[in-house]
DSSP file (Angstrom, degrees, kcal/mol; ACC not computed):
  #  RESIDUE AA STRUCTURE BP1 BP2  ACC     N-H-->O    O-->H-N    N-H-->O    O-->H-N    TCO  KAPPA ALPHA  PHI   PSI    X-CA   Y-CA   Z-CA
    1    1 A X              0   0    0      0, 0.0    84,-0.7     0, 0.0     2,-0.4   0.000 360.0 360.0 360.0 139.4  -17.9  192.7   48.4
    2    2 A X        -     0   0    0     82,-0.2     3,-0.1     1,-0.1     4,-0.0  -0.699 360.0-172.6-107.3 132.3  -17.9  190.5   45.0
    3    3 A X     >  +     0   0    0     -2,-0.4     4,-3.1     1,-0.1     5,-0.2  -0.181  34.5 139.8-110.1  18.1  -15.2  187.7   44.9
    4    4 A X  H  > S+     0   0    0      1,-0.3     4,-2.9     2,-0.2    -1,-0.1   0.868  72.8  41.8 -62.6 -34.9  -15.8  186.9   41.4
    5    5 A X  H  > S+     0   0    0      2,-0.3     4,-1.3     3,-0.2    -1,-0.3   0.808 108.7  55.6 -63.4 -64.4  -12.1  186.5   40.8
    6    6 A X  H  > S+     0   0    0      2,-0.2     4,-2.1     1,-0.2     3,-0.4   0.945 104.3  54.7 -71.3 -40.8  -11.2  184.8   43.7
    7    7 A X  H >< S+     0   0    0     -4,-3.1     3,-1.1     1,-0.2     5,-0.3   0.951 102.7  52.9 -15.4 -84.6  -13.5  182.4   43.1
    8    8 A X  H 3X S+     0   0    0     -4,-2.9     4,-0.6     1,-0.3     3,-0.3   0.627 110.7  52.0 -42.1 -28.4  -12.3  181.5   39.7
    9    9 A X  H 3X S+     0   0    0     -4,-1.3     4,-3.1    -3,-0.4    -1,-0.3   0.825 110.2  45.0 -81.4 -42.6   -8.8  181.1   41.2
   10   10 A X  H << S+     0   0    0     -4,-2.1    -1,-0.2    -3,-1.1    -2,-0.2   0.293 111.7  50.5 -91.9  18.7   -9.7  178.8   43.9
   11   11 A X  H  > S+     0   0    0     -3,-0.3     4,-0.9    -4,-0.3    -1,-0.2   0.332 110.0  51.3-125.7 -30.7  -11.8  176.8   41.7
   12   12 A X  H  < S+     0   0    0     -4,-0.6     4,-0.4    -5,-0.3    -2,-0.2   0.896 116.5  47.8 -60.2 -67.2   -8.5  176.7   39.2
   13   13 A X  T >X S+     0   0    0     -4,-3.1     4,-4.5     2,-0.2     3,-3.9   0.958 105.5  50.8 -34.7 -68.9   -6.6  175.6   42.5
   14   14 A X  H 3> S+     0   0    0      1,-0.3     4,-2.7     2,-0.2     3,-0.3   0.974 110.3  53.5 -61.2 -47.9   -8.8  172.9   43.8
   15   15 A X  H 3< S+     0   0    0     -4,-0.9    -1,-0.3     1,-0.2    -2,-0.2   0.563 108.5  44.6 -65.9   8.7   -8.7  171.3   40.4
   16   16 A X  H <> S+     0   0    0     -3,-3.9     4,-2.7    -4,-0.4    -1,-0.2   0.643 117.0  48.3-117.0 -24.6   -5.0  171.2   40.1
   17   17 A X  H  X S+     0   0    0     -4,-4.5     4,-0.8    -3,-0.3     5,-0.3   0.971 110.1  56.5 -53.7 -64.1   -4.9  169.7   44.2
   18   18 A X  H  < S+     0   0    0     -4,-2.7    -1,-0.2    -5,-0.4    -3,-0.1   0.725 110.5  40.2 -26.9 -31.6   -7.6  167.5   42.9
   19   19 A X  H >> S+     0   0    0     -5,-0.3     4,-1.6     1,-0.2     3,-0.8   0.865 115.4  55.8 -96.2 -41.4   -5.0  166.1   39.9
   20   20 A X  H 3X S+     0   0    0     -4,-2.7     4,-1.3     1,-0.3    -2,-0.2   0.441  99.0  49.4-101.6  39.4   -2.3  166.1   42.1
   21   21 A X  H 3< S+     0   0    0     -4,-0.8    -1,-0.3     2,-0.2    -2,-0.2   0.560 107.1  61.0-117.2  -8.4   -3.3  164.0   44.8
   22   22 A X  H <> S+     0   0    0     -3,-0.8     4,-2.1    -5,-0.3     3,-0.3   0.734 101.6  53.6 -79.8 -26.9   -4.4  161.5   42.2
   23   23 A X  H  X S+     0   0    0     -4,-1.6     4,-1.1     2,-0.2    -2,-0.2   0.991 109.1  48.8 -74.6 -57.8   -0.8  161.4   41.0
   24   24 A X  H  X S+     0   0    0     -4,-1.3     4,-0.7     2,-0.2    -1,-0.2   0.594 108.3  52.8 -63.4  16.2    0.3  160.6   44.5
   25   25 A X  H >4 S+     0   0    0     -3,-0.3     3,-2.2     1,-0.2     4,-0.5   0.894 110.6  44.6 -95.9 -70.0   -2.1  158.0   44.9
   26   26 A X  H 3X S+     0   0    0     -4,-2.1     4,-0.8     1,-0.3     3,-0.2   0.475 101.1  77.7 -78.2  -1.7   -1.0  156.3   41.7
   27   27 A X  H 3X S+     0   0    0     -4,-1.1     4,-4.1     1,-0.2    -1,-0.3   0.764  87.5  62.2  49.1 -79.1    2.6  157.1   43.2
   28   28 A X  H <X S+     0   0    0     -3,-2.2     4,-1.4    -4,-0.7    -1,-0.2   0.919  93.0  54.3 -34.5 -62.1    2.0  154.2   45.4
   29   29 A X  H  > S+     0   0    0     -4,-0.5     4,-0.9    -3,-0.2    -2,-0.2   0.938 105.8  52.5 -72.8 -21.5    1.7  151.7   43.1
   30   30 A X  H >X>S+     0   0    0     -4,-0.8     4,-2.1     1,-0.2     5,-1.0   0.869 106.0  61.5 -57.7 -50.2    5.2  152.5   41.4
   31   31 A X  H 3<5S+     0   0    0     -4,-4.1     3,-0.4     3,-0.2    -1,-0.2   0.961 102.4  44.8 -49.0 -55.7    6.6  152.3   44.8
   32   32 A X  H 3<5S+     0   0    0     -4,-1.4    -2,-0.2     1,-0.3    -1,-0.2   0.566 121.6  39.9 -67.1 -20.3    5.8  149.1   45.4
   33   33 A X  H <<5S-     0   0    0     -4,-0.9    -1,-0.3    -3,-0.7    -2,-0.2   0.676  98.6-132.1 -92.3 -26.7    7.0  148.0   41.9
   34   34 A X  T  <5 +     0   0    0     -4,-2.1     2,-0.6    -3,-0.4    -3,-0.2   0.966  40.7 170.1  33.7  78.2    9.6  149.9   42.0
   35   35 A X     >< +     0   0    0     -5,-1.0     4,-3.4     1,-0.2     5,-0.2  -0.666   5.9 177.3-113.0  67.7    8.8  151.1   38.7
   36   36 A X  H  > S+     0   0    0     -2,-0.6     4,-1.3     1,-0.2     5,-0.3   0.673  72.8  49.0 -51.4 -37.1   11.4  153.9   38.9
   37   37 A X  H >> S+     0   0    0      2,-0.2     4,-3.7     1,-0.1     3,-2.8   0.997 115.7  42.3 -50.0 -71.1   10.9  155.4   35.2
   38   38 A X  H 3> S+     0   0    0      1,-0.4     4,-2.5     2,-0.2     5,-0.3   0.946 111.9  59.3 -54.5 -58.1    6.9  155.6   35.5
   39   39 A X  H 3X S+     0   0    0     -4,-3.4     4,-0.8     1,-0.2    -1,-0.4   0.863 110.9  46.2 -63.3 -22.3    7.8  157.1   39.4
   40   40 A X  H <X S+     0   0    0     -3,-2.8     4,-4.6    -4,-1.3    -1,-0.2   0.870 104.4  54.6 -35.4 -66.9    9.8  159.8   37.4
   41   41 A X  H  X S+     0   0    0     -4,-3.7     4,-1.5    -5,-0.3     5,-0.5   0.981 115.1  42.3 -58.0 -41.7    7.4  160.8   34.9
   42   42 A X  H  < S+     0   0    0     -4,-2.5     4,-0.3    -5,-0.4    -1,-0.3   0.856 107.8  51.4 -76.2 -23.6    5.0  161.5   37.6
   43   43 A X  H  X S+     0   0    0     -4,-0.8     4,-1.1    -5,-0.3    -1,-0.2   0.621 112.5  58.1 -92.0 -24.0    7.1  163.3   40.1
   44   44 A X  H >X S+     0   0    0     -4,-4.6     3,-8.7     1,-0.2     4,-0.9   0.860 112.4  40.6 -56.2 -85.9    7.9  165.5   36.3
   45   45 A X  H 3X S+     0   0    0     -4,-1.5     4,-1.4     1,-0.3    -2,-0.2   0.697 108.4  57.3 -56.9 -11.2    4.2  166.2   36.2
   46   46 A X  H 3> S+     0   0    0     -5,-0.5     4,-1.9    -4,-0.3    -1,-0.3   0.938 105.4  54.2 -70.6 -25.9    3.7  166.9   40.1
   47   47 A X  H <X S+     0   0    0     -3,-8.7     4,-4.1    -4,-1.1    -2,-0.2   0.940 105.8  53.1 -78.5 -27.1    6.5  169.8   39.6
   48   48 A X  H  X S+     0   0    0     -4,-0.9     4,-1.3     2,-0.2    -1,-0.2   0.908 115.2  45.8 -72.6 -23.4    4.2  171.3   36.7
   49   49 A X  H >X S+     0   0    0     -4,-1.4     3,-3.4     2,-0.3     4,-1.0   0.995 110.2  42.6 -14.4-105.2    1.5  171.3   39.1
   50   50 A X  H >X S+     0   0    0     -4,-1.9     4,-2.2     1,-0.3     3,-0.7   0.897 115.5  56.6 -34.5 -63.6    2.8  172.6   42.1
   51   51 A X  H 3X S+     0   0    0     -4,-4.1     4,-1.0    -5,-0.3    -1,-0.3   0.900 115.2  38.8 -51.5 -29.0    4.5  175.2   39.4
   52   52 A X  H <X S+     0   0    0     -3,-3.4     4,-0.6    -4,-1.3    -2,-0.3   0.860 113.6  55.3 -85.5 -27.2    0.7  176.1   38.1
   53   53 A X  H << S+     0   0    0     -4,-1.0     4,-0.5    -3,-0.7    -1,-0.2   0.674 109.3  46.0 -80.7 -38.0   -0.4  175.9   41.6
   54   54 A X  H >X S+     0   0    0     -4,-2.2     4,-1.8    -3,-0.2     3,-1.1   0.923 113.0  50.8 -71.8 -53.2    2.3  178.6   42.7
   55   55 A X  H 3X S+     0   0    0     -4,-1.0     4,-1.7     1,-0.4    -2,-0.2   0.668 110.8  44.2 -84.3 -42.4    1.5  180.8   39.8
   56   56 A X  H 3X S+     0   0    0     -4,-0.6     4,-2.7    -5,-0.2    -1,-0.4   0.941 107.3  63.9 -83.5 -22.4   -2.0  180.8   40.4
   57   57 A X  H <4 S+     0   0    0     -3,-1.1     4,-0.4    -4,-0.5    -2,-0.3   0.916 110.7  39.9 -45.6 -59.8   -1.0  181.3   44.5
   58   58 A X  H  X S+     0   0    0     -4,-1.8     4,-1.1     1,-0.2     3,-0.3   0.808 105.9  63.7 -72.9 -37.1    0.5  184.9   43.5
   59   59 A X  H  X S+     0   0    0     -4,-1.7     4,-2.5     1,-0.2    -1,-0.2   0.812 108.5  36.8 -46.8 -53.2   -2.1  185.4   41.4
   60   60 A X  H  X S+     0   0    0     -4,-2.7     4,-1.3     2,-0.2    -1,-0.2   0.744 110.5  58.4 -81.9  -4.0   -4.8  185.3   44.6
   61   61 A X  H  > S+     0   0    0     -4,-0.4     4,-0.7    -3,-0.3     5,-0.3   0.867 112.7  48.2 -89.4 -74.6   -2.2  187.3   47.2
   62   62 A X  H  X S+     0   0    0     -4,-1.1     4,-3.2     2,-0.2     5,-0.2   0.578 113.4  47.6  10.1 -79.5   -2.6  190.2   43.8
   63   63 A X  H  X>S+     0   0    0     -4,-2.5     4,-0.9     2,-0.2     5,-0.5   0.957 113.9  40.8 -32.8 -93.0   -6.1  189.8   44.0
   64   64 A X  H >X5S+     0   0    0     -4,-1.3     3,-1.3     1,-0.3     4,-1.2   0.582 111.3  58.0 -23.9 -81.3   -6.5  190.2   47.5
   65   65 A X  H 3<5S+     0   0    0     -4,-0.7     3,-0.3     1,-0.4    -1,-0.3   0.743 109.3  49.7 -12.7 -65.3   -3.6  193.3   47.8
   66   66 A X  H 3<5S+     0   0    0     -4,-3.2    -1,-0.4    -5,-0.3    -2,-0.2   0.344 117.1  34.9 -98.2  38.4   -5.7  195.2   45.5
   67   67 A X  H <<5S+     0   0    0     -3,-1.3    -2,-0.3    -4,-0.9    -1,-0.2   0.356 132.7  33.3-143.1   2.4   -9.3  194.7   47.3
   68   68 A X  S  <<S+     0   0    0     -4,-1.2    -1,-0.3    -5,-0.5     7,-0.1  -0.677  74.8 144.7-135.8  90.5   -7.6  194.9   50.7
   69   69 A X  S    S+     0   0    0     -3,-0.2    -4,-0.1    -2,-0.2    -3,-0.1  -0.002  71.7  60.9-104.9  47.7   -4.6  197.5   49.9
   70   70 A X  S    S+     0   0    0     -5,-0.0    -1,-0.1     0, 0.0    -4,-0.0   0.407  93.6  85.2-123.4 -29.0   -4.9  199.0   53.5
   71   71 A X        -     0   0    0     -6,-0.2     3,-0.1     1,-0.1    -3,-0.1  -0.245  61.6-158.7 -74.3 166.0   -4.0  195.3   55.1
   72   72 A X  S    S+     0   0    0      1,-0.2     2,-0.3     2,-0.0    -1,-0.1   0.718  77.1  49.1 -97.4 -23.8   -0.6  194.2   55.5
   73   73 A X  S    S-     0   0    0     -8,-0.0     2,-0.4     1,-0.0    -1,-0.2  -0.714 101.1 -99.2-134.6 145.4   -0.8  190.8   55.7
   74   74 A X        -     0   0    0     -2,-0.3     2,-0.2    -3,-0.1   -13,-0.1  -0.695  43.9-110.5 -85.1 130.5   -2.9  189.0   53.0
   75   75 A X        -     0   0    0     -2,-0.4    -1,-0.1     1,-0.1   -11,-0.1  -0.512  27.6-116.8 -89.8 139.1   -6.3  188.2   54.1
   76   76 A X     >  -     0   0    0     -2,-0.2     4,-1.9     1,-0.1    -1,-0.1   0.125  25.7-110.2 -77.8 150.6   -7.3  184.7   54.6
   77   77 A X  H >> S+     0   0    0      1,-0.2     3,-1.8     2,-0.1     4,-1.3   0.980 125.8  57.8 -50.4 -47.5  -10.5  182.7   52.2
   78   78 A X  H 34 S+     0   0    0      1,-0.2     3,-0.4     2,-0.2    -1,-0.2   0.836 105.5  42.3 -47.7 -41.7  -12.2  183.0   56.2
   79   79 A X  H 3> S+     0   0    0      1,-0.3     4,-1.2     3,-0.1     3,-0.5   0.592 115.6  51.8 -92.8 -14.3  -11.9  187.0   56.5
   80   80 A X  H << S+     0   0    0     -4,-1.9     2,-0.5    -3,-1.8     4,-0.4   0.659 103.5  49.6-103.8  -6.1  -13.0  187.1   53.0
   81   81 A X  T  < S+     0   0    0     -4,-1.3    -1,-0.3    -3,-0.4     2,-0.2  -0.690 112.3  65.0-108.1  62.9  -16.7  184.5   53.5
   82   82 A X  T  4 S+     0   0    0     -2,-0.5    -2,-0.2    -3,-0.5    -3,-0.1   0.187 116.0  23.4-120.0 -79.9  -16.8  187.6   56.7
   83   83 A X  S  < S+     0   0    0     -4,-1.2    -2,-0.2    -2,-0.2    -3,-0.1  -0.078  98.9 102.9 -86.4   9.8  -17.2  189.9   54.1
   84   84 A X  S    S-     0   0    0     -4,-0.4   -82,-0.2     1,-0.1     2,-0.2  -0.022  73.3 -79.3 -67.0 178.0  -18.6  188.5   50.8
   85   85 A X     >  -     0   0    0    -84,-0.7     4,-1.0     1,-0.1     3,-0.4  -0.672  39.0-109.3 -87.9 163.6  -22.1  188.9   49.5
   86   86 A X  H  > S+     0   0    0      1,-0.3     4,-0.8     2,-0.2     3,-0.1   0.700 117.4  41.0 -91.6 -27.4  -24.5  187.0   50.6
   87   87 A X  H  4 S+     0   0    0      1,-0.2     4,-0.3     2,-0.2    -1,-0.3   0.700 118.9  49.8 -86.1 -17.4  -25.0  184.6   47.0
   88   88 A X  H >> S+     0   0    0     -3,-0.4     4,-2.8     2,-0.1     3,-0.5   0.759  95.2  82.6-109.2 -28.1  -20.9  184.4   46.6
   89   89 A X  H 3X>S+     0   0    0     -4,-1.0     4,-2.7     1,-0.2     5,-0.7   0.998  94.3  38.9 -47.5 -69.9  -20.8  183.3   50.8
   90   90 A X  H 3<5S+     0   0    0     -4,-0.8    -1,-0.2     1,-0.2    -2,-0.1   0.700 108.7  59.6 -72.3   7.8  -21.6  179.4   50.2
   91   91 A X  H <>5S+     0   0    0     -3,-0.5     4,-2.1    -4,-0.3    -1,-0.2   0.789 108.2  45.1 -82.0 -34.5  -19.6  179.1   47.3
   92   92 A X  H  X5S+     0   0    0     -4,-2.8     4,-1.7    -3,-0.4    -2,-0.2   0.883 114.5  47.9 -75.8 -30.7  -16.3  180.2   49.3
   93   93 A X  H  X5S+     0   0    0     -4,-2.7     4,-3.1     2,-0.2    -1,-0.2   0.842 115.1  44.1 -64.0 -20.7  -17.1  178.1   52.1
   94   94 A X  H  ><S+     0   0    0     -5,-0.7     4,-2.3     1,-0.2     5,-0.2   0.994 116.4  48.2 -71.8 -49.6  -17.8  175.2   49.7
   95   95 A X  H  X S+     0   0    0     -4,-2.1     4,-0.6     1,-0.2    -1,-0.2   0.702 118.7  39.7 -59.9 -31.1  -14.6  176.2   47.8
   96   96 A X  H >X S+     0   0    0     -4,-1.7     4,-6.2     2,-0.2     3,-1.0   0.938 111.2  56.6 -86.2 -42.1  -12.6  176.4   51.3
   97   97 A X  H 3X S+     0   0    0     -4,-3.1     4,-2.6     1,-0.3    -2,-0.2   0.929 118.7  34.7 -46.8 -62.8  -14.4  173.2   52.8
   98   98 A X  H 3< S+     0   0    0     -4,-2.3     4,-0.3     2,-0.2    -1,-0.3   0.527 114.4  55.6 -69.0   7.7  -13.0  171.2   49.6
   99   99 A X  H XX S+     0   0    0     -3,-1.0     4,-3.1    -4,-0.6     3,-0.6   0.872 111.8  46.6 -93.7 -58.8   -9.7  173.2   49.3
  100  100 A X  H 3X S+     0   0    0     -4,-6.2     4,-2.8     1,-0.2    -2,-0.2   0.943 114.7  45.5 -61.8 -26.2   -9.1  172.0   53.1
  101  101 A X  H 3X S+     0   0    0     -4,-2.6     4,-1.2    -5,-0.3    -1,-0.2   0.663 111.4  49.2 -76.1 -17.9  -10.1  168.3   52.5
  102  102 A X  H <> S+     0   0    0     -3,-0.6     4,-2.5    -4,-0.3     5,-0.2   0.827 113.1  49.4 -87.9 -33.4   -8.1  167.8   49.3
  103  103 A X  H  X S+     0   0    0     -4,-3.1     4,-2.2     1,-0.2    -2,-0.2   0.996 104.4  59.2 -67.8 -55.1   -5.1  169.3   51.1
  104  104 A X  H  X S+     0   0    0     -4,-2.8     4,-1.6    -5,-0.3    -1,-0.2   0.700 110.0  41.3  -7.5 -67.0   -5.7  167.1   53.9
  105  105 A X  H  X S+     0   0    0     -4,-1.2     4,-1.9     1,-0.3     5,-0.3   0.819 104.5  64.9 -69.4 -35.8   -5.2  163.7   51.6
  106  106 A X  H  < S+     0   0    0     -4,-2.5    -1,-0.3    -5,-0.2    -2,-0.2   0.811 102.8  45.5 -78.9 -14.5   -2.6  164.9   49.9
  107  107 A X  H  X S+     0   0    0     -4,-2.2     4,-2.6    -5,-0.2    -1,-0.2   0.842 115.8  44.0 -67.3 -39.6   -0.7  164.9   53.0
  108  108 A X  H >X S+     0   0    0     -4,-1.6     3,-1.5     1,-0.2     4,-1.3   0.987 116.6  48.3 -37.5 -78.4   -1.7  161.5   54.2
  109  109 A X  H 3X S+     0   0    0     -4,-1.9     4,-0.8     1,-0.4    -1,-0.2   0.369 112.9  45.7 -70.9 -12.7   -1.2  160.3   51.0
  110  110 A X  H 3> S+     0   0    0     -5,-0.3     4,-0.8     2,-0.2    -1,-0.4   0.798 116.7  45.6 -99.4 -52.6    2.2  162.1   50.8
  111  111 A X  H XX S+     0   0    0     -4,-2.6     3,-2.9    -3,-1.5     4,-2.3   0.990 108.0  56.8 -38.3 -75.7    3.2  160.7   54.4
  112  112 A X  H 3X S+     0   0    0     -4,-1.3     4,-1.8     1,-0.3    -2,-0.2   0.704 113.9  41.2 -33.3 -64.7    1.8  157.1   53.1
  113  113 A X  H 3X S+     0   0    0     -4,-0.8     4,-2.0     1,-0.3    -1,-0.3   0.646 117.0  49.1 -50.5 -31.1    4.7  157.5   49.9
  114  114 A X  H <X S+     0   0    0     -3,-2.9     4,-2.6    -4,-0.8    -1,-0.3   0.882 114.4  42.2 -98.5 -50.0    7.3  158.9   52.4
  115  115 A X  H  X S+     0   0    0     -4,-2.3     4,-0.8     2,-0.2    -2,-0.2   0.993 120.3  44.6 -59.5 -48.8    6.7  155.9   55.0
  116  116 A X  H  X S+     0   0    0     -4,-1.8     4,-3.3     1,-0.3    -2,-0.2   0.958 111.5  51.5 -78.9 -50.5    6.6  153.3   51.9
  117  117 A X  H  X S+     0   0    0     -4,-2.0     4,-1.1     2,-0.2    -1,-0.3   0.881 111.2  50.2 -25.9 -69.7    9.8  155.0   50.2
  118  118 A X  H >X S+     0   0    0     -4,-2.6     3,-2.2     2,-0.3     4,-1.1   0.861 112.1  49.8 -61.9 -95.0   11.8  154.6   53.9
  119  119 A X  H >X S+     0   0    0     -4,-0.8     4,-2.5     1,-0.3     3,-1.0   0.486 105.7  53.5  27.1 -84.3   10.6  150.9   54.0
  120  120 A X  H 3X S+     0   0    0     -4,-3.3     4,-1.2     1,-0.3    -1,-0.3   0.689 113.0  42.8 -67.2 -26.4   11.9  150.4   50.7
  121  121 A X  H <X S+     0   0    0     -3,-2.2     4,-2.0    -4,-1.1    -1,-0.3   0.579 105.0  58.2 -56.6 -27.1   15.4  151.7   51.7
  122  122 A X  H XX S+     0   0    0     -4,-1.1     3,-1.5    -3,-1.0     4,-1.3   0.972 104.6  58.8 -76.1 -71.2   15.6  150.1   55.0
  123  123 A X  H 3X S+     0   0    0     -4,-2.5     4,-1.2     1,-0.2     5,-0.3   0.818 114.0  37.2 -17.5 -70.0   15.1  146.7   52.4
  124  124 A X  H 3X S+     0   0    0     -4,-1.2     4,-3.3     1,-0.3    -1,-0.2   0.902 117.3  45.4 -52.1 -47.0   18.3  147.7   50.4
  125  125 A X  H <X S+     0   0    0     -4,-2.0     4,-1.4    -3,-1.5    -1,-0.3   0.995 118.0  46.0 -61.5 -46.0   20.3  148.8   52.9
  126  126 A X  H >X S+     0   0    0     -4,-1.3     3,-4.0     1,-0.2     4,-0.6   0.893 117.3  41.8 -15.0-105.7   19.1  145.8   54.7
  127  127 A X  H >< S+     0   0    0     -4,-1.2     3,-1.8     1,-0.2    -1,-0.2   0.714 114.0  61.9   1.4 -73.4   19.7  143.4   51.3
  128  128 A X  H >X S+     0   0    0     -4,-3.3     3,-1.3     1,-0.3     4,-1.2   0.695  97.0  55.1 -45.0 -46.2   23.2  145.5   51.0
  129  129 A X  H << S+     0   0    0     -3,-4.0    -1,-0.3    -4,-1.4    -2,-0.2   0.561  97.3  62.5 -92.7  -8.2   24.6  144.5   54.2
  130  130 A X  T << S+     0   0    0     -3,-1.8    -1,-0.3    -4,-0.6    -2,-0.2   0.109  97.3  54.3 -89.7  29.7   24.4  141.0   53.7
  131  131 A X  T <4 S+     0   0    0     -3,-1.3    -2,-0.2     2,-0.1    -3,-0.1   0.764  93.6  90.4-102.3 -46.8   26.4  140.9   51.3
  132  132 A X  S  < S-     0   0    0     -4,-1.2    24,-0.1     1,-0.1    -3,-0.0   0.217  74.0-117.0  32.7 103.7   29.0  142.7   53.2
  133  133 A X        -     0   0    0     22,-0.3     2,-0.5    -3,-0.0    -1,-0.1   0.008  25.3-116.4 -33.0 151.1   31.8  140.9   55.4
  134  134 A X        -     0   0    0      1,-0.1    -1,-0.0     0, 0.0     0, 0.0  -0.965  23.7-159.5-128.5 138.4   32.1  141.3   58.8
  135  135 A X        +     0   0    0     -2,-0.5     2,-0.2     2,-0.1    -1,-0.1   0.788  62.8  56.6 -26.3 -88.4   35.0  142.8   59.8
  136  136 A X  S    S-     0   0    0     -3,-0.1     2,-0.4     2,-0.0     7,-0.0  -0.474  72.7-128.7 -86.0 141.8   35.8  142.1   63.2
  137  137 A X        -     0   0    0      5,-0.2     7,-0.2    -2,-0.2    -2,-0.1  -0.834  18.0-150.5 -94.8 134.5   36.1  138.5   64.9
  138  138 A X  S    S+     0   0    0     -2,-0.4    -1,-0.2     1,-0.1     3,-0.1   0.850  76.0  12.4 -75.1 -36.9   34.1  138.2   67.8
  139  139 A X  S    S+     0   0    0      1,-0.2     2,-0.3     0, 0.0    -1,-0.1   0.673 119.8  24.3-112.6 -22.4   35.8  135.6   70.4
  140  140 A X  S    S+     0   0    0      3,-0.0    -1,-0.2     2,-0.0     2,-0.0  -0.902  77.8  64.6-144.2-179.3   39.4  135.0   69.1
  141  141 A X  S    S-     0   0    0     -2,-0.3     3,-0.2    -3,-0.1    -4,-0.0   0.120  87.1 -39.6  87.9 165.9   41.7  136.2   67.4
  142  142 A X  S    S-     0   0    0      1,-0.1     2,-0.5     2,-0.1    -5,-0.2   0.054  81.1 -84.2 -48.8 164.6   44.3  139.7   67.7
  143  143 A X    >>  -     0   0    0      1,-0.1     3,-3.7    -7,-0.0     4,-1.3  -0.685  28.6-118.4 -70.7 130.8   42.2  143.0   69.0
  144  144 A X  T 34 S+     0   0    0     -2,-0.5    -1,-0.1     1,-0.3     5,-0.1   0.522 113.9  56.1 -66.5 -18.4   40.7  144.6   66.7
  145  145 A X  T 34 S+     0   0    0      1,-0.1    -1,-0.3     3,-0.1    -3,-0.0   0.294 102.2  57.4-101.7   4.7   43.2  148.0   67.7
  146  146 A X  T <4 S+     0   0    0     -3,-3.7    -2,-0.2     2,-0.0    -1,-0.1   0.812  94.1  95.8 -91.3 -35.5   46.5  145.9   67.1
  147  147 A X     <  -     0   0    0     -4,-1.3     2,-0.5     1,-0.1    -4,-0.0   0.068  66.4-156.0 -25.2 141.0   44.7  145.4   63.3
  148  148 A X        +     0   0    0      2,-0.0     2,-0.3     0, 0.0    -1,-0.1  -0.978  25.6 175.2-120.9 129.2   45.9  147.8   60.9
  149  149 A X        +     0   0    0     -2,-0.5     2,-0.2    -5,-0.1     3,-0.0  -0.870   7.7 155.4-114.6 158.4   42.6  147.5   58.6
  150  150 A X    >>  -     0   0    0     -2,-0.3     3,-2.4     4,-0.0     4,-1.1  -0.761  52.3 -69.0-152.1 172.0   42.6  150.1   55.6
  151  151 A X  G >4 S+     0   0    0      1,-0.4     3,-1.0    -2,-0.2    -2,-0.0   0.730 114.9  47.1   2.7 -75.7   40.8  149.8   52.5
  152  152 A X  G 34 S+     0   0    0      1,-0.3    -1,-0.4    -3,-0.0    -3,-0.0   0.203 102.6  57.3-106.1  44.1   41.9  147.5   50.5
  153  153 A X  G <4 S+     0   0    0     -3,-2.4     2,-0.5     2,-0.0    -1,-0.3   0.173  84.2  84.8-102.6  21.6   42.2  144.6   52.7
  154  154 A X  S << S-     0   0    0     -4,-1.1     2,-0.3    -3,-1.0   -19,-0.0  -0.896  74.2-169.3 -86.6 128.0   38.1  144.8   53.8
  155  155 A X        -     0   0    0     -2,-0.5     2,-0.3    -3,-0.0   -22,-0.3  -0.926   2.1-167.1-129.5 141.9   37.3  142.6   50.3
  156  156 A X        -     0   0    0     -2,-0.3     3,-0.2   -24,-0.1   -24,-0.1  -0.694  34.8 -97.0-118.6 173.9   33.4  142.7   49.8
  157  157 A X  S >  S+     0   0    0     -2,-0.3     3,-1.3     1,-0.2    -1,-0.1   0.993 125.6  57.7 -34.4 -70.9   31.4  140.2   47.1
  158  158 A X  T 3  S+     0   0    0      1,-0.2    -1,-0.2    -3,-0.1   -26,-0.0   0.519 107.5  35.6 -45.7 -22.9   31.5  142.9   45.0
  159  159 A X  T 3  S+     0   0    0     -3,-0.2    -1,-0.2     2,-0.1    -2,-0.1  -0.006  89.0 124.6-125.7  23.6   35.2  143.6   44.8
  160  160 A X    <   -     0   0    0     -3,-1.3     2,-0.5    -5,-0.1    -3,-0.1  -0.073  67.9-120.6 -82.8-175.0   36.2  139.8   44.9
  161  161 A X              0   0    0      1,-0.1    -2,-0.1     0, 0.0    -1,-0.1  -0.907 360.0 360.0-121.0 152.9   38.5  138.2   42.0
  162  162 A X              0   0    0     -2,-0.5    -1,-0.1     0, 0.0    -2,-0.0   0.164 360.0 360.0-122.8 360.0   36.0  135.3   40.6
């Protein structure tokens, strides 16, 4: 069976995984800078990605549906390097080999953002809470349920009169 099609699609694919796993690499350094605009612009161009990426997605289930319309379930790149021809076999394995190894990094590399992002929030919250009062007196003073605390006598940094 000739794949010419599918090919072209997963060769469309890999180069738009390919782009965007370079965007989360450079991802990284904007985290670290906190270069929040630039970490915008880039998180814009991952969603036109991932939208071309989807597009082309439906594009191969199509494919597939009309050269397996008997299946129910849309047949995997493996069931289709069963049945290819013999010249069009290593090009789908090549095409699956990198397809699985880009996906791979771009989940490290998506973890790696996700770890460094939590980090950078624990910092803030961190940062945040020393500026913060504390409340409650630890060895003297009334018990902390004879208090009537509400709002606005907890006075932070922020809400002080200078």
């Amino acid at each position: 069976m000739k794949f010419d099609s599918l090919i072209s699609i997963l060769e469309k694919q890999l180069t738009l995984y390919m782009s965007l796993y370079q965007l989360a690499v450079r991802k990284v350094d904007m985290i670290k800078t906190n270069d929040i605009s630039s970490l915008n612009q880039i998180m814009k161009e991952e969603q036109k990605h991932i939208t071309a990426i989807s597009a082309l997605e439906n594009e191969r289930i199509k494919d597939l549906q009309k050269r397996f319309p008997k299946r129910e379930t849309v047949p995997t790149i493996s069931s289709c390097i069963e049945v290819a021809e013999s010249e069009q076999k290593p090009i789908l394995e090549d095409l699956f080999r990198q397809l699985t190894n880009i996906l791979q990094k771009i989940k490290e590399q998506n973890d790696l953002n996700q770890e460094l992002i939590k980090q950078s929030l624990q910092f803030v919250n961190y940062s945040l809470n020393l500026f913060q009062p504390r409340t409650n007196a630890m060895n003297y003073g009334p018990k902390a349920e004879d208090k009537s605390t509400n709002a606005t006598e907890v006075r932070s940094l922020f809400n002080s009169q200078v």
